[in-house]
C-alpha positions in Angstrom: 3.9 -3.1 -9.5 7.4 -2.7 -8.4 8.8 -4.6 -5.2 10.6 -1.1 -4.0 10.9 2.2 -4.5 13.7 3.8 -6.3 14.6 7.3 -6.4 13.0 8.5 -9.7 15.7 11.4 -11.0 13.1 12.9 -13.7 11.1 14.1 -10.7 7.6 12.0 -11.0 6.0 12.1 -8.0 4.0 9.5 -6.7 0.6 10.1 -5.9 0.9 9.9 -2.0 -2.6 7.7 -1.5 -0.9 5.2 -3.5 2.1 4.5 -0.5 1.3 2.0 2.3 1.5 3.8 5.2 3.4 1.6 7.2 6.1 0.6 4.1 5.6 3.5 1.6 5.5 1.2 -1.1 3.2 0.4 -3.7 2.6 -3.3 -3.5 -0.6 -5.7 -2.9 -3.2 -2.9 -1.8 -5.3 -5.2 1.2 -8.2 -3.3 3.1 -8.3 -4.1 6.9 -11.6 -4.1 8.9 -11.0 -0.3 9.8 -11.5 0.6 6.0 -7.2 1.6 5.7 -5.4 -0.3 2.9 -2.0 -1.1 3.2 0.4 -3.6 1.3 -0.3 -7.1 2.4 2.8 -8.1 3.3 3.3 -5.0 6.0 0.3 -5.2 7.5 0.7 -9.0 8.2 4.2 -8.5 9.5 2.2 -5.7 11.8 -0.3 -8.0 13.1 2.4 -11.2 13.0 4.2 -8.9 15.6 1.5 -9.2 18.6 -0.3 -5.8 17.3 -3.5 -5.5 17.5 -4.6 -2.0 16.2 -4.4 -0.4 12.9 -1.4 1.6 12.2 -3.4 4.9 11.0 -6.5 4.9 13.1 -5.3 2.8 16.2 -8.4 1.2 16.3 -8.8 -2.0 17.4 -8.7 -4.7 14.4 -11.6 -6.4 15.2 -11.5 -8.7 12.0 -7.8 -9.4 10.7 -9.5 -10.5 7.2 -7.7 -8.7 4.0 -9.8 -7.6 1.6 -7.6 -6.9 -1.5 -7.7 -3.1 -2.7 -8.8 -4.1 -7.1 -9.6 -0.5 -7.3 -6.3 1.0 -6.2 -4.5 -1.7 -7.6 -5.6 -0.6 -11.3 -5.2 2.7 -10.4 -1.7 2.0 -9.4 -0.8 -0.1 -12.6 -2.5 2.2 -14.9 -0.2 5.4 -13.2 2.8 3.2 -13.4 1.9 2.1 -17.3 1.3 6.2 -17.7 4.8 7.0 -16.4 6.4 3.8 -17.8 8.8 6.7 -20.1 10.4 7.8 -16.5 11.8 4.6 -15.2 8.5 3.5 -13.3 
């Protein structure tokens, strides 16, 4: 899975549920206690920096395990595999 995201200039999209919604990337899918998934390393910087909620639902994190995401995780590499042809 890449490390950033590079304009594409053949126009794939990216499927949006793929993004972590706090870095837009598509790295490390982790599931907080609120049932979000974000990239691992954003959402520990996010909880490193004192916060306490989770970025989507502003619930409070009342577990700050991180369960990792397998299922989006192949779904990821098999869509970046599928569009390998366009720079992915």
């Amino acid at each position: 899975m890449p490390g950033s995201l590079e304009p594409l200039d053949v126009g794939v999209q990216i499927p949006y549920h793929f993004r972590c919604p706090i870095s837009l990337e598509l790295r490390d899918p982790v599931t907080v206690c609120t049932g979000q998934t974000y990239d691992r390393t954003s959402i520990e910087s996010w909880v490193a920096c004192g916060n306490t909620t989770c970025p989507v639902t502003r619930s409070t994190l009342t577990d700050f395990t991180l369960i990792p995401n397998h299922t989006l995780r192949q779904l990821i590499q098999d869509w970046c595999v599928a569009n390998r042809s366009f720079g992915v």
